[in-house]
mmCIF entry with sequence, helices, sheets and N, C-alpha, C, O atoms, coordinates in Angstrom:
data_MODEL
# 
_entry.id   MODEL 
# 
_entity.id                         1 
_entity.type                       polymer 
_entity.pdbx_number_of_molecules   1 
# 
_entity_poly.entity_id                      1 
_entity_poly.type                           'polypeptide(L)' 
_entity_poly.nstd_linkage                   no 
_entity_poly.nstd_monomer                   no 
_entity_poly.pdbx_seq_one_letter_code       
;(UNK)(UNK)(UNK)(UNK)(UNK)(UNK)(UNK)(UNK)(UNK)(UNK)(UNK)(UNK)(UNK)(UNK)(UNK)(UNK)
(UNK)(UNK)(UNK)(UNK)(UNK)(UNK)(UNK)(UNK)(UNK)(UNK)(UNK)(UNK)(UNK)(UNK)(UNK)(UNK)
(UNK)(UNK)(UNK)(UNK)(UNK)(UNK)(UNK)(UNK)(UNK)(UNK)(UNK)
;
_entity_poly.pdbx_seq_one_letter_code_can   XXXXXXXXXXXXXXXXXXXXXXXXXXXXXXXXXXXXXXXXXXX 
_entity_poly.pdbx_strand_id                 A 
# 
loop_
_entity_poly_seq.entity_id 
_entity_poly_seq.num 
_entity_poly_seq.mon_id 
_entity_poly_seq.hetero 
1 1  UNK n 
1 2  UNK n 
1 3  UNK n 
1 4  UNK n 
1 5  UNK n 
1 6  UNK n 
1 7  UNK n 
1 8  UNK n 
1 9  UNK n 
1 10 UNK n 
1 11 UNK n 
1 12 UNK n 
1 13 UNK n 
1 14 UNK n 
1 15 UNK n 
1 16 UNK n 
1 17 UNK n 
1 18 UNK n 
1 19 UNK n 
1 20 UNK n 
1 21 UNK n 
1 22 UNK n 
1 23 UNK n 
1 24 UNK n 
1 25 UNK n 
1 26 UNK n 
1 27 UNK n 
1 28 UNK n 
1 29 UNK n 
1 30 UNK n 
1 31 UNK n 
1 32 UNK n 
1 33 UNK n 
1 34 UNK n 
1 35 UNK n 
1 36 UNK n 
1 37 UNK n 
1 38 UNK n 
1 39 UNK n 
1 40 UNK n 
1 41 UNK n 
1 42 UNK n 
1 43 UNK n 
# 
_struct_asym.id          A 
_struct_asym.entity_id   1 
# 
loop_
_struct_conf.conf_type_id 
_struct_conf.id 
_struct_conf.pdbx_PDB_helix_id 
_struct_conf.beg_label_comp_id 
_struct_conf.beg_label_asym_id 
_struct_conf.beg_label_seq_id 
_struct_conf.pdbx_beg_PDB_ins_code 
_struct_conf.end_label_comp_id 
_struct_conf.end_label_asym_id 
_struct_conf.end_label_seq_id 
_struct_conf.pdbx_end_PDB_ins_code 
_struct_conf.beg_auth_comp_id 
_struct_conf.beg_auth_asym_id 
_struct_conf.beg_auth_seq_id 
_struct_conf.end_auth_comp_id 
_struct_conf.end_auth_asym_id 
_struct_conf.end_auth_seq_id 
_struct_conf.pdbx_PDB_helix_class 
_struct_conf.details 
_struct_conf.pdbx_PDB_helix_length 
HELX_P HELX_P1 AA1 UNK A 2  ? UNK A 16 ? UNK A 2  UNK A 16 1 ? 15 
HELX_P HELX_P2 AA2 UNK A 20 ? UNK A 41 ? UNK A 20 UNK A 41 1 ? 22 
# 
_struct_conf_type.id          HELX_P 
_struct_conf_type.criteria    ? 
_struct_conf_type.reference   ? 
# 
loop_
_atom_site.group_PDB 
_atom_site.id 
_atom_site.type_symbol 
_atom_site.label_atom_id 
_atom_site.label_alt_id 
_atom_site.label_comp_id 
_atom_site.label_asym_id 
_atom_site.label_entity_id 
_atom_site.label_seq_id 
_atom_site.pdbx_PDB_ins_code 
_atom_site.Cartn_x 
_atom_site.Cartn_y 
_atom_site.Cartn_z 
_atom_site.occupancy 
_atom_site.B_iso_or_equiv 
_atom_site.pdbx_formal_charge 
_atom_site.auth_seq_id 
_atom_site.auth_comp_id 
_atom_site.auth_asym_id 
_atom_site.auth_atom_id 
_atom_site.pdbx_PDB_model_num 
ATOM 1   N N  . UNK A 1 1  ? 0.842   -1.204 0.000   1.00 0.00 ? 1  UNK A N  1 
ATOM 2   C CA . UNK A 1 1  ? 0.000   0.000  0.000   1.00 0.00 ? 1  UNK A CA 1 
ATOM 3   C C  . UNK A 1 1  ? 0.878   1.256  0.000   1.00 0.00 ? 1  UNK A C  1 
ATOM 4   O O  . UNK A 1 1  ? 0.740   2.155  -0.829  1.00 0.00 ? 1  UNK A O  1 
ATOM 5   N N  . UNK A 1 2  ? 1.904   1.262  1.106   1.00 0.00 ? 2  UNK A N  1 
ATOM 6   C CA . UNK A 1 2  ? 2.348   2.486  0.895   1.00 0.00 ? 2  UNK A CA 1 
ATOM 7   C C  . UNK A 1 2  ? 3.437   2.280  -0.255  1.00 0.00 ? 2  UNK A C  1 
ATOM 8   O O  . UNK A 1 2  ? 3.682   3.479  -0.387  1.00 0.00 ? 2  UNK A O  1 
ATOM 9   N N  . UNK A 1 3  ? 4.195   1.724  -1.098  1.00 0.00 ? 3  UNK A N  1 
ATOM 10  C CA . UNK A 1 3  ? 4.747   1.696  -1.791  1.00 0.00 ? 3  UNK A CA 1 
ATOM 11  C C  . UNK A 1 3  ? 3.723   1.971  -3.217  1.00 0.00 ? 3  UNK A C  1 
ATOM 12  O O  . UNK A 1 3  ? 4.224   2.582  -4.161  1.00 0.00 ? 3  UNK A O  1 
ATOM 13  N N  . UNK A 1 4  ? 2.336   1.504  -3.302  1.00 0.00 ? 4  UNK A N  1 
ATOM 14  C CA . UNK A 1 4  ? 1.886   1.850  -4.300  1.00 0.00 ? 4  UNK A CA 1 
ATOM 15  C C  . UNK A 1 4  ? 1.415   3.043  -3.880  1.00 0.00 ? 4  UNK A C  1 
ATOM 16  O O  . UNK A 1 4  ? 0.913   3.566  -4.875  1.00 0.00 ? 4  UNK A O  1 
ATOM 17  N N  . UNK A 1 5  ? 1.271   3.956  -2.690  1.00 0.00 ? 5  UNK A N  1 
ATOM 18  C CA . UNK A 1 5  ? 1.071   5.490  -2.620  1.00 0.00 ? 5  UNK A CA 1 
ATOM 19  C C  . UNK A 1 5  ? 1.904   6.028  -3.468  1.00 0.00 ? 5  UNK A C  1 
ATOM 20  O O  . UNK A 1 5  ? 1.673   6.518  -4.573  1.00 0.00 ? 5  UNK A O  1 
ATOM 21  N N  . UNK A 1 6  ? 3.336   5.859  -2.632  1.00 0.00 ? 6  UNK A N  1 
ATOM 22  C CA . UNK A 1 6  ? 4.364   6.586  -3.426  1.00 0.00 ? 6  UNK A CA 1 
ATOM 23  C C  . UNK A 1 6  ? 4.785   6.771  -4.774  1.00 0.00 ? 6  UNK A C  1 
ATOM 24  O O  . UNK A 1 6  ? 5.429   7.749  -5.154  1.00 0.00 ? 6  UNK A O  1 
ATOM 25  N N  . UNK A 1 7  ? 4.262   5.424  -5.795  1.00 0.00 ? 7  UNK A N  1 
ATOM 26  C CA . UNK A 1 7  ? 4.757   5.459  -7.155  1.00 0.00 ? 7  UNK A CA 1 
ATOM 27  C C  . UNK A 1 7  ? 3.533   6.594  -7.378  1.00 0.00 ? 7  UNK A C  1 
ATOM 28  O O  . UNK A 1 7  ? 3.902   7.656  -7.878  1.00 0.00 ? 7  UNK A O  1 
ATOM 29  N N  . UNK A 1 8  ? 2.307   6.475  -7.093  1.00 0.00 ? 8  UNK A N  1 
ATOM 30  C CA . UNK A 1 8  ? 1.114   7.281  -7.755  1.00 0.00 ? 8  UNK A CA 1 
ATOM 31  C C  . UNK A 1 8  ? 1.721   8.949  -7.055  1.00 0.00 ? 8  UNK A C  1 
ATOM 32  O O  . UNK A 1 8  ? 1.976   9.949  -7.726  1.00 0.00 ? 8  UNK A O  1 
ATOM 33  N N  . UNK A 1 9  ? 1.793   8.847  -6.000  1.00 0.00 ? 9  UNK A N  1 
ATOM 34  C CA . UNK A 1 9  ? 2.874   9.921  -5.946  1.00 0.00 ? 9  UNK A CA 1 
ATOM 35  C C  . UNK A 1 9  ? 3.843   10.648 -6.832  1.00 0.00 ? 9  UNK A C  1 
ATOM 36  O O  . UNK A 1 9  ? 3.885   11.833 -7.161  1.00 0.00 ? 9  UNK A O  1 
ATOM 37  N N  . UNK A 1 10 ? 4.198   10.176 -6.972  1.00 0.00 ? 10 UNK A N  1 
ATOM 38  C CA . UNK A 1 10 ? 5.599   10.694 -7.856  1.00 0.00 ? 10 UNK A CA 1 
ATOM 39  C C  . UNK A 1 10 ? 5.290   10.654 -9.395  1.00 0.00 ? 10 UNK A C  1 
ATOM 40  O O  . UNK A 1 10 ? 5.885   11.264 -10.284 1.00 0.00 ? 10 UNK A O  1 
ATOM 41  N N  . UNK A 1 11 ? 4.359   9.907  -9.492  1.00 0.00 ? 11 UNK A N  1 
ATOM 42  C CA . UNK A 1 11 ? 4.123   9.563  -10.885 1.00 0.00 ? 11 UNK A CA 1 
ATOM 43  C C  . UNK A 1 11 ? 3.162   11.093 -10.927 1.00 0.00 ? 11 UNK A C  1 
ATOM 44  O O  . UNK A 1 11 ? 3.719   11.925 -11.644 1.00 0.00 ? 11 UNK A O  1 
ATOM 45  N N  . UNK A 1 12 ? 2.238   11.445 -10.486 1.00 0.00 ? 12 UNK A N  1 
ATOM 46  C CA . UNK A 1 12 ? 1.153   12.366 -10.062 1.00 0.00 ? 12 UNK A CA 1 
ATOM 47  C C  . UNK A 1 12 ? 2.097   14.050 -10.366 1.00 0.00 ? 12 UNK A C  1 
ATOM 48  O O  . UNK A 1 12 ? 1.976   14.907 -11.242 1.00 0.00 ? 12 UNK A O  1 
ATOM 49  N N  . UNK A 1 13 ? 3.130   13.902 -9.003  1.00 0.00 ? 13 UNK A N  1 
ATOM 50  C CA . UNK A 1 13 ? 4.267   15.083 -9.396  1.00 0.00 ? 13 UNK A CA 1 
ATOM 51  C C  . UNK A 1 13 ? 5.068   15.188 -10.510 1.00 0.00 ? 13 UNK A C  1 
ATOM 52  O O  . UNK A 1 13 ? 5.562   16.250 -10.890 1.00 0.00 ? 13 UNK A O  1 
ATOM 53  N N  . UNK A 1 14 ? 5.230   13.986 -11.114 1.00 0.00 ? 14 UNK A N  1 
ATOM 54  C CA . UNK A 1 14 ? 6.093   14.380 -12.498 1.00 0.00 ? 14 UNK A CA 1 
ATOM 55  C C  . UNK A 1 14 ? 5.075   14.458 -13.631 1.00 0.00 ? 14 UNK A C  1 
ATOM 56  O O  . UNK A 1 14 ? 5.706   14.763 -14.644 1.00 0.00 ? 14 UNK A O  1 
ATOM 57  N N  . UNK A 1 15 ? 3.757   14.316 -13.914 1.00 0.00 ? 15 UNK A N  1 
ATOM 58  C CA . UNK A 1 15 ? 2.803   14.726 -14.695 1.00 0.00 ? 15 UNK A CA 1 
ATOM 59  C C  . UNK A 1 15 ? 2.313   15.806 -14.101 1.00 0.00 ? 15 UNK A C  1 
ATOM 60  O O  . UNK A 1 15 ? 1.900   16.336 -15.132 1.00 0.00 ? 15 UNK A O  1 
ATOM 61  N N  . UNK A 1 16 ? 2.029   16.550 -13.270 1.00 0.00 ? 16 UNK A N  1 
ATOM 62  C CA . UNK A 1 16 ? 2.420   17.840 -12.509 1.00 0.00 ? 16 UNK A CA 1 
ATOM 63  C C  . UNK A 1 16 ? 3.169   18.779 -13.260 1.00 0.00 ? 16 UNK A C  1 
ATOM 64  O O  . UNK A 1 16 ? 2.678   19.844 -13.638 1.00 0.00 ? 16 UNK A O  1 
ATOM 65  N N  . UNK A 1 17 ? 4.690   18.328 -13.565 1.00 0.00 ? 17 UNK A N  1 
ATOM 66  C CA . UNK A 1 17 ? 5.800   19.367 -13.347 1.00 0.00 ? 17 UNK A CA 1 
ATOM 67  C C  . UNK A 1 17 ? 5.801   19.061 -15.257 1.00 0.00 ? 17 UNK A C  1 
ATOM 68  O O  . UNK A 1 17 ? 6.332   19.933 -15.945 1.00 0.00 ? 17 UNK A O  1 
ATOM 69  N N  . UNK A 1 18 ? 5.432   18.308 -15.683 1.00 0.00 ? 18 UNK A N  1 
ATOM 70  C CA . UNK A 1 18 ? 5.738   18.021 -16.891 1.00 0.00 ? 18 UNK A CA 1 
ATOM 71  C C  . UNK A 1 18 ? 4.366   18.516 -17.950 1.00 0.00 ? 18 UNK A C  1 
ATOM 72  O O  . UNK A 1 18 ? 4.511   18.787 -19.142 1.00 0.00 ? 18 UNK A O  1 
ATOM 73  N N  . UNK A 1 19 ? 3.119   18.554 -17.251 1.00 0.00 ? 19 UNK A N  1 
ATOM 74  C CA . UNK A 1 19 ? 1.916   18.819 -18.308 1.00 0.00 ? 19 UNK A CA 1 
ATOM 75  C C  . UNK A 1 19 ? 1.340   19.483 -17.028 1.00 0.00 ? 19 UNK A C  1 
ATOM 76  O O  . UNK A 1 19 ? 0.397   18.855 -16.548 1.00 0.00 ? 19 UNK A O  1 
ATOM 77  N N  . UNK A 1 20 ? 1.704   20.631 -16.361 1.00 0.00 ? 20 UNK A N  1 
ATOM 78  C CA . UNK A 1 20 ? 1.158   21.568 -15.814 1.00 0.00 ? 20 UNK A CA 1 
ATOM 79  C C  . UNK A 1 20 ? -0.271  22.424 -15.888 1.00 0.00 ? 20 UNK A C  1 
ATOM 80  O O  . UNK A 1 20 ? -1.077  22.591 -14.972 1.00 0.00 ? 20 UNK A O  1 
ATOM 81  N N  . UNK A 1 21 ? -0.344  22.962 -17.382 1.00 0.00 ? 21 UNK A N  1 
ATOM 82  C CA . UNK A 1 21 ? -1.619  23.108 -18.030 1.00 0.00 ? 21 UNK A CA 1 
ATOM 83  C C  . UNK A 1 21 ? -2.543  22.493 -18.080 1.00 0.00 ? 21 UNK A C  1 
ATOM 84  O O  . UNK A 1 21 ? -3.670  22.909 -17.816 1.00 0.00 ? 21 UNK A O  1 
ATOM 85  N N  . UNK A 1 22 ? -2.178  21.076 -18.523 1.00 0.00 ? 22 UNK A N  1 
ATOM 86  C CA . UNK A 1 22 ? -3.287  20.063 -18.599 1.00 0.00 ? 22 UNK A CA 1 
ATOM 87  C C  . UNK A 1 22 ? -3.853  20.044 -17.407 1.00 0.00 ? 22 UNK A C  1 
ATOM 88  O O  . UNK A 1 22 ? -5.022  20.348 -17.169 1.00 0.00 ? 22 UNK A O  1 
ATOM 89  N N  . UNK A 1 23 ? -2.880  19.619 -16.488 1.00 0.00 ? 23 UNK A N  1 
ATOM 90  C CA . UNK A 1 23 ? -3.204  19.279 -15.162 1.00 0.00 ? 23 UNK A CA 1 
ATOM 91  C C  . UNK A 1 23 ? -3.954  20.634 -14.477 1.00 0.00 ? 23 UNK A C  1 
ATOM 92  O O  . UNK A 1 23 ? -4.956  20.272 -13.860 1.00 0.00 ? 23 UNK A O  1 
ATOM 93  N N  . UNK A 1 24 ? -3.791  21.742 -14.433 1.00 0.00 ? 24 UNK A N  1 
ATOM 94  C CA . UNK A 1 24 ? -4.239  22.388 -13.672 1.00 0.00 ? 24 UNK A CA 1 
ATOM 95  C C  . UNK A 1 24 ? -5.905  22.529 -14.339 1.00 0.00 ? 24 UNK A C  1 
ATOM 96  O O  . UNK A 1 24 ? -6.842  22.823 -13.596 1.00 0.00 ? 24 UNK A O  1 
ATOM 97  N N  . UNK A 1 25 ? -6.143  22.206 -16.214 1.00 0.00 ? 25 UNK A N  1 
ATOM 98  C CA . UNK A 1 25 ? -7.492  22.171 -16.508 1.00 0.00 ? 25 UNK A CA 1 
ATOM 99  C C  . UNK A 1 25 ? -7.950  21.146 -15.964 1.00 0.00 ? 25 UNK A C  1 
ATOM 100 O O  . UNK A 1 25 ? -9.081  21.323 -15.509 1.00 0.00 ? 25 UNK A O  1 
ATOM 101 N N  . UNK A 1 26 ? -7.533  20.139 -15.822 1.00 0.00 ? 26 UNK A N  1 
ATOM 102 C CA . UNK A 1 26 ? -7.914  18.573 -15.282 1.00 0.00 ? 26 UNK A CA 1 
ATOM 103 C C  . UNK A 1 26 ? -8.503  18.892 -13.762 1.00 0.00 ? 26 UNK A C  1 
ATOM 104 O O  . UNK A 1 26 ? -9.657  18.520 -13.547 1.00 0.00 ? 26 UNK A O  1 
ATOM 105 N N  . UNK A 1 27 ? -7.770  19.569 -12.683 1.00 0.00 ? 27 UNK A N  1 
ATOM 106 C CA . UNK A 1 27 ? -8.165  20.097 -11.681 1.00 0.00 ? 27 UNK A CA 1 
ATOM 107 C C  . UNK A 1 27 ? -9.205  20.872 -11.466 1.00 0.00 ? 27 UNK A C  1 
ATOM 108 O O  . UNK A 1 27 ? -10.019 20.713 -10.557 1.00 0.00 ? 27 UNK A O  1 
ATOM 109 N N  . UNK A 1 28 ? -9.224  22.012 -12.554 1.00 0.00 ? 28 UNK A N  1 
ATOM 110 C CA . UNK A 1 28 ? -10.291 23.078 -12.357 1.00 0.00 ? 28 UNK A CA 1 
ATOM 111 C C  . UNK A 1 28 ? -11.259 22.382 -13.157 1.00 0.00 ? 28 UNK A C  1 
ATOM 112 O O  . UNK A 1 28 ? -12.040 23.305 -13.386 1.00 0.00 ? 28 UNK A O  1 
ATOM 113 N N  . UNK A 1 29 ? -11.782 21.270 -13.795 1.00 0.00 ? 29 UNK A N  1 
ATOM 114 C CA . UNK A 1 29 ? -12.745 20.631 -14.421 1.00 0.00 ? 29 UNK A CA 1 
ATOM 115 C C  . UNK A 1 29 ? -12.897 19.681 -13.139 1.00 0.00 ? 29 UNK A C  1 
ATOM 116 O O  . UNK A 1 29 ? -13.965 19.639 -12.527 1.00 0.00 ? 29 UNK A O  1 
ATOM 117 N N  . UNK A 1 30 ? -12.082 19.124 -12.861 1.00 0.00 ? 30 UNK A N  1 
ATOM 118 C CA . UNK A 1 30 ? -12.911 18.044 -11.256 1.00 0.00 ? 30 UNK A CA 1 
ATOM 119 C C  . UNK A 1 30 ? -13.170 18.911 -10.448 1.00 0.00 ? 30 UNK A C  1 
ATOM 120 O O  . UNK A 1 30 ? -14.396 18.943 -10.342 1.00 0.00 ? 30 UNK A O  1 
ATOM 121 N N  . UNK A 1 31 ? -12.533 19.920 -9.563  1.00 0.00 ? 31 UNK A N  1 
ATOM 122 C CA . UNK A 1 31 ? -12.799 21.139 -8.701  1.00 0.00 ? 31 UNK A CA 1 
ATOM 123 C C  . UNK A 1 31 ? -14.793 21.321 -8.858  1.00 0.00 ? 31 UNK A C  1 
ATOM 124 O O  . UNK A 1 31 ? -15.566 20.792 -8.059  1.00 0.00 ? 31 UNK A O  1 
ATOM 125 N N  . UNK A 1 32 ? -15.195 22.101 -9.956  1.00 0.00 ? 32 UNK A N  1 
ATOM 126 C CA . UNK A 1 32 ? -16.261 22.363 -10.412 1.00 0.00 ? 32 UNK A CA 1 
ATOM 127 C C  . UNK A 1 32 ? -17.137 21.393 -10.438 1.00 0.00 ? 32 UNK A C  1 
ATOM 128 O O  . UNK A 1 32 ? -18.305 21.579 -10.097 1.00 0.00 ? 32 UNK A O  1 
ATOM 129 N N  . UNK A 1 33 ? -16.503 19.794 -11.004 1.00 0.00 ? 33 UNK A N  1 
ATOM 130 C CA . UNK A 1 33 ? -17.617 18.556 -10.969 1.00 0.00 ? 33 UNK A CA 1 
ATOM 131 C C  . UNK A 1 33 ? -18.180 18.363 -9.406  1.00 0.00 ? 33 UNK A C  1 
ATOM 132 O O  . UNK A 1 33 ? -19.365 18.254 -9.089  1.00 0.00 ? 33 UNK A O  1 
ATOM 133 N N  . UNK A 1 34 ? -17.037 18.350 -8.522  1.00 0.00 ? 34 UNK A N  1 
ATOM 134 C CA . UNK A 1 34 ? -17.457 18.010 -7.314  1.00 0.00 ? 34 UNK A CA 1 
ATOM 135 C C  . UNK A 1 34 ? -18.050 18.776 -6.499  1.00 0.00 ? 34 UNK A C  1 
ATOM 136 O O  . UNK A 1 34 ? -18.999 18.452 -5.785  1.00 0.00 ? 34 UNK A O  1 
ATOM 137 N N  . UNK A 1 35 ? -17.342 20.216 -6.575  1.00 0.00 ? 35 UNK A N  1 
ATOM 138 C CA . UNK A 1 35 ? -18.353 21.628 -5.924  1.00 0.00 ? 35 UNK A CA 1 
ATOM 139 C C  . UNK A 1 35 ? -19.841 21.133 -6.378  1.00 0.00 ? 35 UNK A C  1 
ATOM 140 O O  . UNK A 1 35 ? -20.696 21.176 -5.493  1.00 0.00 ? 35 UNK A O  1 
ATOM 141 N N  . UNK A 1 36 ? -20.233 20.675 -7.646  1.00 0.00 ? 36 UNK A N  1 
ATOM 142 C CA . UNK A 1 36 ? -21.522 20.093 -8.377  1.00 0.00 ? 36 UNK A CA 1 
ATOM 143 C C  . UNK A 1 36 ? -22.334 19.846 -7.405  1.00 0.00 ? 36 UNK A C  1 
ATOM 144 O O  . UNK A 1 36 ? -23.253 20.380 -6.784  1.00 0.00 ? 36 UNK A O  1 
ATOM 145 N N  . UNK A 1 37 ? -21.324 18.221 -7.475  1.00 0.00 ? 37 UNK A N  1 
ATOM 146 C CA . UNK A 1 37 ? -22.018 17.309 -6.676  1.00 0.00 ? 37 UNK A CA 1 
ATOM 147 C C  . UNK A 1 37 ? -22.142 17.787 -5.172  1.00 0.00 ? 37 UNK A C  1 
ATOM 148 O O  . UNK A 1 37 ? -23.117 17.522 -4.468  1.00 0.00 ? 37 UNK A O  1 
ATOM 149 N N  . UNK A 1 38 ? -21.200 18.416 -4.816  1.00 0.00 ? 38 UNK A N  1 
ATOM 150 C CA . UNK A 1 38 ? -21.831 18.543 -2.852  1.00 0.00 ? 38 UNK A CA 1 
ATOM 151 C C  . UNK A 1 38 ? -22.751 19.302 -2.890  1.00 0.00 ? 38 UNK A C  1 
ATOM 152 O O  . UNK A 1 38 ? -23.621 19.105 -2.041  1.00 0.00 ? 38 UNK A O  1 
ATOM 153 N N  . UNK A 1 39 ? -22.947 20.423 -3.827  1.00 0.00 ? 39 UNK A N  1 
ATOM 154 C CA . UNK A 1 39 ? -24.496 21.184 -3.865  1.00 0.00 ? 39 UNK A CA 1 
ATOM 155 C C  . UNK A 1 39 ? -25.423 20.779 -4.653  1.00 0.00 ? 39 UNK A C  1 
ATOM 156 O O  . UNK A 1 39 ? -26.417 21.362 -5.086  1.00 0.00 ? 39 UNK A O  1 
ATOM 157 N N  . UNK A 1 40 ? -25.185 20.145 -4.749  1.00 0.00 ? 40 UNK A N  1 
ATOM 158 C CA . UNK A 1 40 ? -26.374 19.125 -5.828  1.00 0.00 ? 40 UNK A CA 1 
ATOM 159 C C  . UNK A 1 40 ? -28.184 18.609 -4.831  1.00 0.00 ? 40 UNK A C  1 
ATOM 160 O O  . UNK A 1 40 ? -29.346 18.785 -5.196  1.00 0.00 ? 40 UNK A O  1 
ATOM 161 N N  . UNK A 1 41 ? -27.534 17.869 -3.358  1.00 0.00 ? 41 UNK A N  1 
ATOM 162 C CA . UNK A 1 41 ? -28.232 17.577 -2.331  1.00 0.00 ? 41 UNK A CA 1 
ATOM 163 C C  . UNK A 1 41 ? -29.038 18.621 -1.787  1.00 0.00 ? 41 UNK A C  1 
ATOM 164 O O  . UNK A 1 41 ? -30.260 18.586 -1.645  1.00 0.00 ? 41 UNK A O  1 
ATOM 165 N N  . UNK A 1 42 ? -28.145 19.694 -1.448  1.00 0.00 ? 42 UNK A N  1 
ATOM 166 C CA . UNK A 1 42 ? -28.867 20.838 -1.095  1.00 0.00 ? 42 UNK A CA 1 
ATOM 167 C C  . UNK A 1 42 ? -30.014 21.753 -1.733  1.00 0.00 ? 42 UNK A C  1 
ATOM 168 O O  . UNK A 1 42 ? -30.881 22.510 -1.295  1.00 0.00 ? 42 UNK A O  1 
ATOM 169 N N  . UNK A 1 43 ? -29.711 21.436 -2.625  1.00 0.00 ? 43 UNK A N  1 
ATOM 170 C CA . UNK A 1 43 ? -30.428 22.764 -3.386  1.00 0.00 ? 43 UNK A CA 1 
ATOM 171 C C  . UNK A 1 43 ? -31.739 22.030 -4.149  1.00 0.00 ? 43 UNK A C  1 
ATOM 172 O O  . UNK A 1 43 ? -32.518 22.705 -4.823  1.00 0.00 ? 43 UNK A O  1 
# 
């Protein structure tokens, strides 16, 4: 377990440091899905 943390780790930071852009649209597209979903119940 923790050895497969760490590869997704590192693997995670070097697609990070390497496709930055992508990643930060990839973020701000899940960010927004999930803000979604937690107000989804409420409203």
């Amino acid at each position: 377990m923790n050895v497969v943390g760490r590869q997704m780790a590192r693997s995670s930071a070097t697609a990070h440091h390497h496709r930055q852009y992508s990643d930060d649209f990839l973020d701000a597209t899940f960010n927004a899905k999930w803000l979604q979903f937690m107000n989804f119940p409420s409203s």
